[in-house]
C-alpha positions in Angstrom: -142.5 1.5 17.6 -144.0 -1.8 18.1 -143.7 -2.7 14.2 -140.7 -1.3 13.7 -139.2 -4.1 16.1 -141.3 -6.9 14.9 -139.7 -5.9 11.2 -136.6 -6.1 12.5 -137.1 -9.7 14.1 -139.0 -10.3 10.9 -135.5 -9.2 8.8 -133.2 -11.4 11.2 -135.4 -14.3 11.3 -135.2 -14.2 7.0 -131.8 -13.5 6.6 -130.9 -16.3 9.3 -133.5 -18.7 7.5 -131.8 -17.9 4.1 -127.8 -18.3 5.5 -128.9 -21.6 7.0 -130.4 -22.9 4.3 -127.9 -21.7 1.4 -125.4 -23.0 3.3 -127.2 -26.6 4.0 -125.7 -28.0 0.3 -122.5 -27.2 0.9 -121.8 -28.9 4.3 -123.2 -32.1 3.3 -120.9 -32.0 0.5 -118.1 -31.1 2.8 -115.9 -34.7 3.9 -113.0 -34.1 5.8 -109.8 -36.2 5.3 -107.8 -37.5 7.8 -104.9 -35.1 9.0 -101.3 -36.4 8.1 -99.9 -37.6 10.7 -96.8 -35.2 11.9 -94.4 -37.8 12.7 -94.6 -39.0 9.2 -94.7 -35.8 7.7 -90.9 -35.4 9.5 -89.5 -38.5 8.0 -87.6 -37.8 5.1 -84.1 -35.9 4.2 -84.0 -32.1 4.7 -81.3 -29.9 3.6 -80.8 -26.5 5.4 -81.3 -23.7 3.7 -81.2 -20.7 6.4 -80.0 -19.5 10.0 -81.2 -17.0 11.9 -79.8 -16.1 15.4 -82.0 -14.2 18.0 -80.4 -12.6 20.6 -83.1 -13.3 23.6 -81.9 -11.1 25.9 -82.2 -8.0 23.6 -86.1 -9.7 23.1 -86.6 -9.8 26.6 -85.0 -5.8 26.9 -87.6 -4.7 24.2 -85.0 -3.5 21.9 -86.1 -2.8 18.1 -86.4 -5.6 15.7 -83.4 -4.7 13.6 -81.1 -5.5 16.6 -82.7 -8.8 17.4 -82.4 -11.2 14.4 -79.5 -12.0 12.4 -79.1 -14.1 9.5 -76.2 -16.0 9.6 -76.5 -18.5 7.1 -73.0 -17.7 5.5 -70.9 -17.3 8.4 -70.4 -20.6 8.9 -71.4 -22.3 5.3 -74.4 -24.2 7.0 -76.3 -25.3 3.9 -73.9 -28.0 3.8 -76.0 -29.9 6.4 -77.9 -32.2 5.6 -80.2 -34.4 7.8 -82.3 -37.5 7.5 -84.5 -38.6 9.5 -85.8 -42.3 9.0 -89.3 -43.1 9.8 -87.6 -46.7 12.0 -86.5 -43.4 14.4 -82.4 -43.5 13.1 -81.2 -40.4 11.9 -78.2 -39.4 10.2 -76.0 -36.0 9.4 -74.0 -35.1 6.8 -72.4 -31.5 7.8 -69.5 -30.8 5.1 -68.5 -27.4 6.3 -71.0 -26.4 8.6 -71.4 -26.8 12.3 -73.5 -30.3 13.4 -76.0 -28.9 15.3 -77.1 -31.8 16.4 -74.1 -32.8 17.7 -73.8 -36.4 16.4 -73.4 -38.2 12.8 -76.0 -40.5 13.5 -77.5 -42.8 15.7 -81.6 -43.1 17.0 -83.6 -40.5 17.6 -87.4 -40.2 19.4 -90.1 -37.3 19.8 -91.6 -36.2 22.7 -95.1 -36.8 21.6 -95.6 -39.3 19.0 -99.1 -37.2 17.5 -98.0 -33.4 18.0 -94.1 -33.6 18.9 -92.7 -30.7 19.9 -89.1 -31.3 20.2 -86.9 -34.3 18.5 -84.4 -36.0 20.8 -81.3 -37.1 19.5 -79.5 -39.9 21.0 -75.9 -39.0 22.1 -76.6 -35.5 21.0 -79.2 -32.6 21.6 -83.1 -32.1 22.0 -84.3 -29.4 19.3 -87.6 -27.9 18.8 -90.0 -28.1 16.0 -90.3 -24.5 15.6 -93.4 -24.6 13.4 -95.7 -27.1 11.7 -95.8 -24.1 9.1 -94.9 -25.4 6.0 -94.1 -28.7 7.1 -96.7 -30.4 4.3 -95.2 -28.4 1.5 -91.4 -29.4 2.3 -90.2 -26.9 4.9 -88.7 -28.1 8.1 -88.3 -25.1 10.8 -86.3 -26.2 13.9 -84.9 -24.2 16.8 -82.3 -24.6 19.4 -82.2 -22.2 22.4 -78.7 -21.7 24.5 -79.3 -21.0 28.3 -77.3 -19.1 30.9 -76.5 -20.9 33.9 -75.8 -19.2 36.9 -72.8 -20.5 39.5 -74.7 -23.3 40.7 -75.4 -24.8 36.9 -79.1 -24.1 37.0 -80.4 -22.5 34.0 -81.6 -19.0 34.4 -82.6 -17.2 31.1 -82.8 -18.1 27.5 -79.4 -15.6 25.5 -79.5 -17.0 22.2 -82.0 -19.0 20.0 -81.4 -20.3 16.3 -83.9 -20.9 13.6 -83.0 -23.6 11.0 -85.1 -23.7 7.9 -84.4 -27.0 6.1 -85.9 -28.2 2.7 -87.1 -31.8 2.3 -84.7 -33.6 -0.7 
């Protein structure tokens, strides 16, 4: 019984012995860049391409998934928006058709955190959400807006309705 365990230890201490040192090469080879930084990577002009609706209450209710997304990108011709923001924090919106959702043509705009932001503030308009870094490197934008209820005193009590916009950088 005795050698049977010292074989084993034997076996782990070789194969650990052999992963450490095959692998040695490779990490001294391995130079990591510097991560792009987030903020710059949202500079630029984006052109929506989709919107999806979630109802939140149904999310919340744990009904099934085919009740609780819609795409609505063609109800109200939204991929005639298109919005630039400029890296001097200005932004502007073309809409054509489609609803602004942000709410303004243009003015300044700021992020909540400068290395990770998490939601864009418009000036004279609406805060949105980054939805997602997902995609942002390859030229996909993803941000959401969420409409609260407010009960009779006007504070906000539960998230109804989110949307998804999916923009392409131009």
């Amino acid at each position: 019984m005795k050698n049977i365990i010292k074989n084993k230890w034997t076996y782990m201490l070789a194969i650990t012995l052999l992963v450490v040192t095959a692998c040695s090469d490779d990490i001294e080879d391995l130079k990591l860049e510097p991560a792009e930084s987030k903020t710059a990577l949202l500079s630029g002009t984006w052109a929506l391409t989709s919107v999806i609706q979630t109802d939140e209450d149904a999310v919340r209710k744990g009904f099934p998934e085919f009740v609780l997304r819609e795409d609505i990108t063609s109800l109200f011709d939204f991929t005639d928006l298109v919005l630039t923001l400029n890296a001097d924090g200005t932004y502007s919106v073309t809409a054509g058709n489609s609803p602004n959702i942000v709410g303004s043509t243009s003015g300044t705009y700021s992020l909540d955190n400068q290395e990770f932001p998490s939601q864009i503030l418009f000036e004279g308009g609406r805060t949105i959400d980054i939805g997602t870094y997902e995609g942002l490197s390859e030229g996909v934008l993803t941000l959401k807006f969420v409409r609260y209820q407010r009960n009779s005193e006007g504070e906000i009590t539960n998230a109804f309705l989110s949307y998804e916009y999916k923009f392409e950088r131009q």
